[in-house]
ZAMARGU-4260 file (C-alpha; in steps of 0.2 Angstrom, whole numbers, plus 5000, padded with zeros to 4 digits):
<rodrens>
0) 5267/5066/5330 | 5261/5079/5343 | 5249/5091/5336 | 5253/5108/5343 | 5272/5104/5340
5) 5267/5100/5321 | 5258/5117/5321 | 5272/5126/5330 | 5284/5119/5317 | 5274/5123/5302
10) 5270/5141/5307 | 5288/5143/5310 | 5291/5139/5292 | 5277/5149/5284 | 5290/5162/5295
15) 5306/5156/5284 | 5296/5156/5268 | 5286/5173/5272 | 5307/5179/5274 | 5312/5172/5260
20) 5297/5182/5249 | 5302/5197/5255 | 5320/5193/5251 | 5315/5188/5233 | 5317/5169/5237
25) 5302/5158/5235 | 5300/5142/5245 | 5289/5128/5244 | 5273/5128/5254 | 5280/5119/5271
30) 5266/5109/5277 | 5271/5096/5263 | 5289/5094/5269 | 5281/5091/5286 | 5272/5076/5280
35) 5283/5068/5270 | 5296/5066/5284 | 5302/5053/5292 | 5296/5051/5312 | 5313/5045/5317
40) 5319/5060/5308 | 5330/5073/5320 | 5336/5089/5316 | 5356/5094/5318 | 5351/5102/5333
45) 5341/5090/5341 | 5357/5076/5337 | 5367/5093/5346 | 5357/5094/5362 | 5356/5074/5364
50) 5377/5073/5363 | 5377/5086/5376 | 5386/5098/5362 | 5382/5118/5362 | 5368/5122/5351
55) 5368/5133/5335 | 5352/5142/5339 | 5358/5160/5334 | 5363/5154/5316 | 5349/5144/5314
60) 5336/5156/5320 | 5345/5173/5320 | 5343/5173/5301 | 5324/5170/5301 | 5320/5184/5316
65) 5333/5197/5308 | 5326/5196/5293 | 5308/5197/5298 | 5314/5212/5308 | 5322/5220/5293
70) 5306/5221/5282 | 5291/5219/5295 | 5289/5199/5294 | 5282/5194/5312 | 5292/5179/5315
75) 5280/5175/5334 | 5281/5155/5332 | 5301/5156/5326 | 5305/5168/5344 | 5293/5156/5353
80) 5304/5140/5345 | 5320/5150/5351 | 5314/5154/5369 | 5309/5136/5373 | 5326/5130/5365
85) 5335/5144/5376 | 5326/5138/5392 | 5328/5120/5390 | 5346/5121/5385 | 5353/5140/5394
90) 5371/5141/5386
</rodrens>
C-alpha cells in the first residue's frame, strides 16, 4: 500500500526478470503480479520473521544478486531489499 515500498518491490523484480533473460528464461512483466495481489497477502519470509524463525534470505536473494553478478545484471533494489532485511532481522 505504501508507494516507495511498491516501487522498491517492483524494481526488484524487473531484477529477477532481467536475471532470468540472461539466463534464457523469460518472465512476465512484474508490475501486474503486484496489482493483482491480495493486501493481506505475506510472503514466506514475512510469516518467518513474525514466528520469530531464522530467515531464508541467502536463498531467496543469493540467487538473484549471483546471477546479476555472473552476467553484469545490476541487481541495486534486490541488495537494497537484502540490507534492510539484514538490519532489521541481524541473524
Amino acid at each position: 500500500e505504501q508507494p516507495e515500498w511498491r516501487d522498491r518491490m517492483v524494481s526488484a523484480m524487473r531484477e529477477v526478470k532481467a536475471v532470468a533473460a540472461a539466463q534464457g528464461i523469460e518472465l512476465e512483466e512484474p508490475a501486474g503480479l503486484v496489482n493483482v495481489a491480495a493486501r493481506d497477502m505475506r510472503t514466506s519470509m514475512q510469516k518467518d520473521a513474525a514466528a520469530g524463525r531464522p530467515l531464508e534470505l541467502d536463498h531467496i536473494s543469493g540467487p538473484i544478486v549471483r546471477g546479476g553478478r555472473e552476467h553484469h545484471v545490476p541487481t541495486p533494489a534486490t541488495e537494497e531489499l537484502v540490507e534492510l532485511v539484514r538490519a532489521r532481522y541481524p541473524a
